[in-house]
Structure formats: structure tokens, C-alpha cells
C-alpha angles and dihedrals in degrees: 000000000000087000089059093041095054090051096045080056092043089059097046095051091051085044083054096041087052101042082049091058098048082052098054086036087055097046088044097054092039089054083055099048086046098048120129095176119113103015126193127338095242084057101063091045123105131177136203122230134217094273088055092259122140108237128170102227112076127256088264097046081063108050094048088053092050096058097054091056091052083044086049096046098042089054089048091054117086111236096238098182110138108230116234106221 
């Protein structure tokens, strides 16, 4: 009867080991899935301008924004030529 007892414990133990596992395996994968941490790529990418400073838009974004504002400020400016007639 001993030899049946010890077997039946054997088993439960295992049963408990593995439940154990699935548990630690479940809150693993649900910490992944829930990670912030890291983010995007093109947030962790910086440029350098042409002064040397460290900016976040890329090197087209800004000169595309730097000639609308020359556009802008060319159209904000009167045009004070005097015409030769």
C-alpha cells in the first residue's frame, strides 16, 4: 500500500511542477504583450543638421519645411520696386 501511496504523490507533485510552469509561461507571455518599453524605430532616431545639432525630423522633412517658409516669407513681403515707365 506504501508502494501505491508514494506514486499517487509522485504524480501530484509532477501535476503541481507542471501547472506551475504554464503559470510562469502565461505571466511571461502577458508581460510581453504588455511591454511599453522600446517603441518604435523612428523614435529612437535622431539627425544631425547642418549646424552639427541633433534634431528629430530628417534631413528631407526640413528642407521642405524650410522652403515654405522662404515661399511664405517671400509672399508676405510688398513688392517695393519702383517701375521704370
Amino acid at each position: 500500500m506504501a508502494r501505491s501511496q508514494n506514486s499517487f504523490i509522485k504524480r501530484q507533485k509532477e501535476k503541481k511542477k507542471l501547472q506551475k510552469k504554464k503559470e510562469k509561461e502565461e505571466r511571461k507571455k502577458e508581460r510581453q504583450e504588455n511591454n511599453d518599453k522600446g517603441g518604435d524605430l523612428e523614435d529612437m532616431l535622431a539627425y544631425v543638421d547642418e549646424n552639427g545639432n541633433i534634431t528629430t525630423t530628417p534631413p528631407e522633412e526640413r528642407e521642405e519645411k524650410k522652403e515654405k517658409k522662404e515661399q511664405r516669407r517671400d509672399q508676405s513681403r510688398p513688392n517695393n520696386r519702383k517701375e521704370n515707365y
